[in-house]
C-alpha positions as CSV (number, residue, x, y, z in Angstrom):
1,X,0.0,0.0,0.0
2,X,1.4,3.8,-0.5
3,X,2.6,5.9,1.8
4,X,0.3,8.4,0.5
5,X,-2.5,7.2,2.7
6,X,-0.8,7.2,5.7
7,X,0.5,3.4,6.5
8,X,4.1,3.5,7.3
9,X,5.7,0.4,8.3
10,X,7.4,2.1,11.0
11,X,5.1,3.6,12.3
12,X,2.1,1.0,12.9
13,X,1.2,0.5,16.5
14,X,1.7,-3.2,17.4
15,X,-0.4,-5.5,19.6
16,X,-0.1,-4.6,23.2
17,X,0.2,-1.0,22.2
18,X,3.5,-0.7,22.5
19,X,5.5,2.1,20.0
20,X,7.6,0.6,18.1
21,X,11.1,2.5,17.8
22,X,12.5,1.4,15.2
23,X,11.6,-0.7,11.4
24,X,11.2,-4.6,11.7
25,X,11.2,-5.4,15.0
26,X,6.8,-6.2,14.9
27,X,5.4,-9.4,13.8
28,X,1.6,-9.0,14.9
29,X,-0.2,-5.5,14.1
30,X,-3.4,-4.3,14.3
31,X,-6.0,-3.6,12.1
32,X,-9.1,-1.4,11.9
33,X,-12.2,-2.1,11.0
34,X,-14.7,0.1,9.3
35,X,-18.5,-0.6,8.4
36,X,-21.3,1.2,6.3
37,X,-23.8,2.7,7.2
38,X,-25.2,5.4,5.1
39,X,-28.3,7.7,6.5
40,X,-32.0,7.3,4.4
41,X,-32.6,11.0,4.2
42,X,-36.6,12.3,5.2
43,X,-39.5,10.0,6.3
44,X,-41.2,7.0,5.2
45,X,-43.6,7.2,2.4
46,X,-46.9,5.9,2.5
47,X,-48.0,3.0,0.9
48,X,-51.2,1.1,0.2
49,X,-50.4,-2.2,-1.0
50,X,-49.1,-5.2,1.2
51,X,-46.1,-6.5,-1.6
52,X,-43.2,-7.8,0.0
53,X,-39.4,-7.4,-1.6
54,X,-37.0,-10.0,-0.6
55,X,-33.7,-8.4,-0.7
56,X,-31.6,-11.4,-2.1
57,X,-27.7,-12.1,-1.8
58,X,-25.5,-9.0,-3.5
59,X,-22.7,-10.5,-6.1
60,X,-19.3,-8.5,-6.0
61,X,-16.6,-8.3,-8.8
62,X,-13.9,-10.5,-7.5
63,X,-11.0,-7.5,-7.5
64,X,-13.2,-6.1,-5.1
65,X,-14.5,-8.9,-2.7
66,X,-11.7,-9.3,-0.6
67,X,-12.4,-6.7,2.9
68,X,-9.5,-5.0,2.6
69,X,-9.9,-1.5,1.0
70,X,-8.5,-1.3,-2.7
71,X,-6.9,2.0,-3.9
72,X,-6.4,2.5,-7.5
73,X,-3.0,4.4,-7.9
74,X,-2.8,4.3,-12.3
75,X,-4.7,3.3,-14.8
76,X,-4.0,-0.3,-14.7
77,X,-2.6,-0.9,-11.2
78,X,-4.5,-1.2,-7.8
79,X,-3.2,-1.4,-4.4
80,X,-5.0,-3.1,-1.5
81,X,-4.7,-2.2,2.0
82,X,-3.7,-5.3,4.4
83,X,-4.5,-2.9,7.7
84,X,-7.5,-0.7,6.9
85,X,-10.8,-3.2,5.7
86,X,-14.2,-4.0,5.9
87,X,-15.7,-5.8,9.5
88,X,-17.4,-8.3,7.0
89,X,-17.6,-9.0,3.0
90,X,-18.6,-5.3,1.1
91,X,-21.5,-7.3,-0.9
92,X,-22.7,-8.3,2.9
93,X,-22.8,-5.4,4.1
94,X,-24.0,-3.5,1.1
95,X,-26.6,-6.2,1.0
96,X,-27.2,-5.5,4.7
97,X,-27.3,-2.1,4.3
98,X,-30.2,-2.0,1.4
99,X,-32.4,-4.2,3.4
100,X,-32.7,-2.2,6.0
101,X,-32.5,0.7,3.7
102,X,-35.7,-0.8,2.1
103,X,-37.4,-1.8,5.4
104,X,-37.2,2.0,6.4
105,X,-38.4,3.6,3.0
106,X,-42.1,2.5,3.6
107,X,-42.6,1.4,0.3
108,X,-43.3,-2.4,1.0
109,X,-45.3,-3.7,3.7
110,X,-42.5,-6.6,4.5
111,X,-39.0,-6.7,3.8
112,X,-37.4,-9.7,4.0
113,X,-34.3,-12.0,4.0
114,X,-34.4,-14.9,1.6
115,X,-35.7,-18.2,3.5
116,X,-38.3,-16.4,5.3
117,X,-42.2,-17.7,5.3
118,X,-42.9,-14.2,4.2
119,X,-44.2,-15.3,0.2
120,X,-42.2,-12.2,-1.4
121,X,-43.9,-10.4,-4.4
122,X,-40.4,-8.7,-5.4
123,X,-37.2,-9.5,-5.1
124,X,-34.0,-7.5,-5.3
125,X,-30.8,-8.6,-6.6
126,X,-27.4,-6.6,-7.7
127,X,-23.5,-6.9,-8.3
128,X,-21.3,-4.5,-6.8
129,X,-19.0,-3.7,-9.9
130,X,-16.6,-1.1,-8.4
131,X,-15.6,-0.1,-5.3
132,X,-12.8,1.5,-4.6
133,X,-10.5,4.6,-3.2
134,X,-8.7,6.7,-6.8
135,X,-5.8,8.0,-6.1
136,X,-4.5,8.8,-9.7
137,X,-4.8,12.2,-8.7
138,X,-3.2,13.4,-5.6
139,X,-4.9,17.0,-5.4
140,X,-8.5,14.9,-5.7
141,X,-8.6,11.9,-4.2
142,X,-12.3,10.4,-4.4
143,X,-14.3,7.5,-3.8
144,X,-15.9,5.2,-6.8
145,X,-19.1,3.1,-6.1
146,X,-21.1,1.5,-8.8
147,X,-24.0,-1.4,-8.4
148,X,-26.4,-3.0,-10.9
149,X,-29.5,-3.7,-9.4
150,X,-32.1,-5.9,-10.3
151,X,-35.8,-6.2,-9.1
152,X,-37.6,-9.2,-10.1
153,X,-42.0,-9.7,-9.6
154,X,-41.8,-13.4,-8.3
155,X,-45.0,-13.8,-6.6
156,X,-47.3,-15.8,-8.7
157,X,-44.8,-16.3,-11.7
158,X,-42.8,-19.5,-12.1
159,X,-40.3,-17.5,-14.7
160,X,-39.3,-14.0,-12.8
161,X,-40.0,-11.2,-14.6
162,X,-37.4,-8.7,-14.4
163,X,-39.2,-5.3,-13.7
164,X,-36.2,-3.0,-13.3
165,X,-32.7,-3.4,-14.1
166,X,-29.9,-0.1,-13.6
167,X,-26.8,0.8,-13.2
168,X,-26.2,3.1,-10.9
169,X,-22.2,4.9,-10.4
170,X,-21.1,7.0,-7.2
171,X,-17.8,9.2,-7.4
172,X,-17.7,11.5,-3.9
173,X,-14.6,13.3,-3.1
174,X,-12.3,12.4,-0.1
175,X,-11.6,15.1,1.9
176,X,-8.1,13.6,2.7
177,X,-6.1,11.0,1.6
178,X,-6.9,8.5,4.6
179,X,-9.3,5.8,5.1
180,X,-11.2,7.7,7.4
181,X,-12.1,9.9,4.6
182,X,-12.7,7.1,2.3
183,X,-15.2,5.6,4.4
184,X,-17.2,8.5,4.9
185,X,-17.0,9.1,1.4
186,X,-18.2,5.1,0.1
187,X,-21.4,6.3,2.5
188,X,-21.9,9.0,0.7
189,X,-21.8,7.2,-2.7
190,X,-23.7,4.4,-1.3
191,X,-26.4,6.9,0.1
192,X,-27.1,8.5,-3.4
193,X,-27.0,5.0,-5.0
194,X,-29.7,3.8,-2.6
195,X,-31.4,7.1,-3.3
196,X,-31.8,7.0,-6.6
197,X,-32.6,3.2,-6.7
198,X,-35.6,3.7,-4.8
199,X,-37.1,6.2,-5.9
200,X,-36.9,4.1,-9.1
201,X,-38.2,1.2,-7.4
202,X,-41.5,3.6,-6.6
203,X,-42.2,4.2,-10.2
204,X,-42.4,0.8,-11.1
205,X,-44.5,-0.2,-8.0
């Protein structure tokens, strides 16, 4: 990982919390752990119909699944970062984060995990494409989101029938070149994703 983000071998804090005083004398380090959790702007909106959406497992291109945050330093190269990462799989949490995203929108009476008793009338599906921390340039560093969703009407059908299908992109600056600042700006990219996904959703309903 670069220096540019702040992760100097010299000066990580090792387990015990004792300073290290000099290179290569640390075998065990620790890491942190970030999570997502993007804020669902204004209040519920009213429906009247009783559908259900069962938000399905989210898919993640496999140069992102790892939990470690990934940094893309040129056009062709990408760095991941062994010490700042994810608490749990970015398609889990993502996944995680639209269900409950979903459940607070008030746009379906039930919304539901796959497996439950709950007979879903939609279902939501998507593959996290990009996700990642640009630093090609240093005077703008930025975050980069994208996720194609897919809502499915399965109640009733024994073929789904695919009722909305979108790609949606994120790019939100970073207001400095740390993880800190990459974190807070994935939840903004994931915020307007969400966003604009549901009020997408609505139209269809």
């Amino acid at each position: 990982m670069s220096k540019r983000m702040g992760i100097w071998p010299c000066l990580i804090v090792a387990t015990g919390a004792l300073a290290l005083s000099g290179c290569g004398q640390a075998t065990n380090y620790n890491r942190t752990q970030y999570v997502l959790d993007p804020t669902r702007p204004g209040e519920p909106v009213s429906t009247s119909h009783d559908a259900v959406l069962e938000v399905r497992r989210f898919m993640i291109d496999s140069a992102f699944s790892g939990k470690g945050f990934v940094y893309r330093s040129a056009q062709l190269q990408y760095e991941t970062d062994y010490y700042r990462e994810f608490l749990v799989s970015p398609a889990a949490m993502i996944r995680e984060v639209a269900r409950n995203w979903f459940a607070r929108s008030g746009l379906f009476a039930r919304v539901a995990d796959p497996g439950s008793y709950i007979e879903p009338t939609y279902a939501l599906e998507a593959n996290v494409t990009q996700l990642y921390g640009d630093l090609r340039d240093e005077t703008a560093p930025k975050a980069v989101m994208e996720v194609r969703a897919f809502v499915l009407e399965v109640k009733d059908r024994r073929d789904p029938a695919i009722v909305h299908s979108k790609t949606y992109s994120a790019t939100m600056p970073m207001q400095t070149q740390d993880p800190d600042s990459l974190v807070a700006a994935f939840n903004q990219c994931l915020q307007t994703i969400l966003t604009d996904l549901e009020s997408d959703v609505a139209a269809k309903l």
